[in-house]
C-alpha positions as CSV (number, residue, x, y, z in Angstrom):
1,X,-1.8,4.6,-16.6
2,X,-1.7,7.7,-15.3
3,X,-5.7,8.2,-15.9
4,X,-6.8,4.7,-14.9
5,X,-5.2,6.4,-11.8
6,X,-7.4,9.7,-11.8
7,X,-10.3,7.8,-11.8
8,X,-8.9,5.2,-9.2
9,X,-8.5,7.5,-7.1
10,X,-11.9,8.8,-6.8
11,X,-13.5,5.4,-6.4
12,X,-11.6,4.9,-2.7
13,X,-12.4,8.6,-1.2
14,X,-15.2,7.3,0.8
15,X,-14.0,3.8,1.6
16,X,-10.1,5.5,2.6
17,X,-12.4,8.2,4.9
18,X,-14.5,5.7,6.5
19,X,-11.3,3.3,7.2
20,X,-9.3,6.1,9.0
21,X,-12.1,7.4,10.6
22,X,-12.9,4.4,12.2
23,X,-8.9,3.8,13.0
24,X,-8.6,7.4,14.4
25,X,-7.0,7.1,17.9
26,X,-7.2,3.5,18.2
27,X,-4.3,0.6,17.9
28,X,-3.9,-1.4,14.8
29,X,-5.9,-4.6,14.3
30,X,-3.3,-7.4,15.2
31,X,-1.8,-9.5,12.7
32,X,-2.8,-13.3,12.9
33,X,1.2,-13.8,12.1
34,X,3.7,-11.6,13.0
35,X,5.1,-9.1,10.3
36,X,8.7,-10.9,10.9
37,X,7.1,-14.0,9.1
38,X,7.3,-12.2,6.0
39,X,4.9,-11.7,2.9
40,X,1.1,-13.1,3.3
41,X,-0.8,-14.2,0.3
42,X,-4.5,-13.9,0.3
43,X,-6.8,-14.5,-1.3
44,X,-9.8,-11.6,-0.9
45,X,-13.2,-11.8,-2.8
46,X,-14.9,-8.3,-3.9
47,X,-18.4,-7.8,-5.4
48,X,-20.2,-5.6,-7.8
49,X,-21.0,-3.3,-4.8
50,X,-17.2,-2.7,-3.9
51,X,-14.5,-3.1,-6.4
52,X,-11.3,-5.1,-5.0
53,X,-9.4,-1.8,-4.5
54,X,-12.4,-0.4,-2.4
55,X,-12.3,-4.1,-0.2
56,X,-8.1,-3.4,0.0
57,X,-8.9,0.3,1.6
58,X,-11.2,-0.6,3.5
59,X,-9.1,-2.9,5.7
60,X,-6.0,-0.4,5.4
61,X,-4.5,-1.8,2.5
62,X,-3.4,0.7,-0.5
63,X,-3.2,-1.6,-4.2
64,X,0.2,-0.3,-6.1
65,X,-2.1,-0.8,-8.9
66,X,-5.4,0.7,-10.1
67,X,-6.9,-2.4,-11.3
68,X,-5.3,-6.2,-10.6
69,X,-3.2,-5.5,-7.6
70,X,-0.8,-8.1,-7.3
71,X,0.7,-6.1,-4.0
72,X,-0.9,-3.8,-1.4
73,X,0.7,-1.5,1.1
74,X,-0.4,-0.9,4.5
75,X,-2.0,2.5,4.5
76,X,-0.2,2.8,7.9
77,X,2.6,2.7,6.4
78,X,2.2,4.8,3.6
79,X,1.4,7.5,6.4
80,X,4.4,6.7,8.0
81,X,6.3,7.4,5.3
82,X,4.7,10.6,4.8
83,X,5.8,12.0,7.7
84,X,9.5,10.2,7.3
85,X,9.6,11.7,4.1
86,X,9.1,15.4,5.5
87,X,12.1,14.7,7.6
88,X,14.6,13.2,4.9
89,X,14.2,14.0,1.3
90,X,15.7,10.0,0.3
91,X,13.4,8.3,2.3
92,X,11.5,6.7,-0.1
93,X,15.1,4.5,-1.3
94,X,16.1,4.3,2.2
95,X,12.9,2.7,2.8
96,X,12.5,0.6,-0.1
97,X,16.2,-1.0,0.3
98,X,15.3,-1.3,4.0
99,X,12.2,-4.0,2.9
100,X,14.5,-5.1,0.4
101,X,17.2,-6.0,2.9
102,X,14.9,-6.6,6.0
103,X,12.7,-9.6,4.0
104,X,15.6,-10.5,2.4
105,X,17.7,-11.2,5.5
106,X,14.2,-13.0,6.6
107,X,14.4,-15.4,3.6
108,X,12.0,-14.0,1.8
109,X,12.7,-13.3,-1.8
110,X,10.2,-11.7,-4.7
111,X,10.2,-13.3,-8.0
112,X,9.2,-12.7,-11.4
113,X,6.6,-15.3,-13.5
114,X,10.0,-16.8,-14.6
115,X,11.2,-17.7,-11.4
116,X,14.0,-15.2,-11.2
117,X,14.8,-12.9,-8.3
118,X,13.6,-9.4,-8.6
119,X,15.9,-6.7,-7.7
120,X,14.9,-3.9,-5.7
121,X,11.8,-5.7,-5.6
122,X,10.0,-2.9,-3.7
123,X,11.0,0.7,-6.0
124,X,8.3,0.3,-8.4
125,X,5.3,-0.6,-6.4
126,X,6.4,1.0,-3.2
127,X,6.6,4.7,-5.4
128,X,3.2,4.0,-7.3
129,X,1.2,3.8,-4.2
130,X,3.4,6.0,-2.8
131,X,2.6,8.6,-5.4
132,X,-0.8,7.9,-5.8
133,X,-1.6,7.6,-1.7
134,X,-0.5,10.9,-1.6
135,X,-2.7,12.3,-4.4
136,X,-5.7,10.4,-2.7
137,X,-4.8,12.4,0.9
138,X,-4.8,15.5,-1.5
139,X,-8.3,15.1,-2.7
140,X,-9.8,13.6,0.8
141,X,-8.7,16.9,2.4
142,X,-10.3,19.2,-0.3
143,X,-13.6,16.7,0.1
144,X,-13.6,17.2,4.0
């Protein structure tokens, strides 16, 4: 896993550059739905020119997968954490039990295939883009 990473990773350089770039110093796209509605499904269609991770980053959405995403974080997000994180060394539970509770209290609960309710639905997913966002920010500042 760790290696389909390394060579996710540098696949979405260019496509994570141009997205913040383009997002530097200006407000974030509204939502068609507001974020208190809960999770979106959607369906997105990718080519051979740009991979579905590459289509994901490119509209500030980070896969918690390198290949099949079944979930993608908000790049926004991820950088908020970042900065939360230099400020509390826990904040990635705190913030994972906080969407836990905070969709949760919304009526929104994730499943598995079987039907059954996932606990701490967020730790996994959340700490492999986590992780992985952070190696990307790594390499796009030793590109730039």
């Amino acid at each position: 896993l760790c290696a389909s990473w390394q060579a996710f990773i540098w696949t979405i350089i260019d496509p994570f550059i141009k997205y913040t770039t383009a997002m530097l110093g200006k407000p974030l796209p509204s939502l068609s739905s507001p974020l208190s509605s809960g999770f979106m499904s959607i369906s997105i269609s990718s080519c051979n020119c740009h991979t579905l991770p590459q289509t994901l980053i490119s509209h500030g959405l980070f896969p918690t997968a390198p290949s099949q995403p079944q979930m993608a974080v908000s790049v926004e997000l991820l950088s908020f954490y970042c900065v939360l994180f230099k400020c509390s060394c826990n904040a990635f539970n705190t913030l994972a039990a906080a969407l836990s509770t905070y969709y949760g209290r919304q009526g929104f609960h994730m499943t598995n295939q079987q039907g059954t309710t996932v606990k701490d639905p967020f730790q996994y997913g959340l700490s492999q883009a986590m992780q992985w966002y952070t190696i990307l920010q790594v390499k796009v500042e030793k590109q730039v």
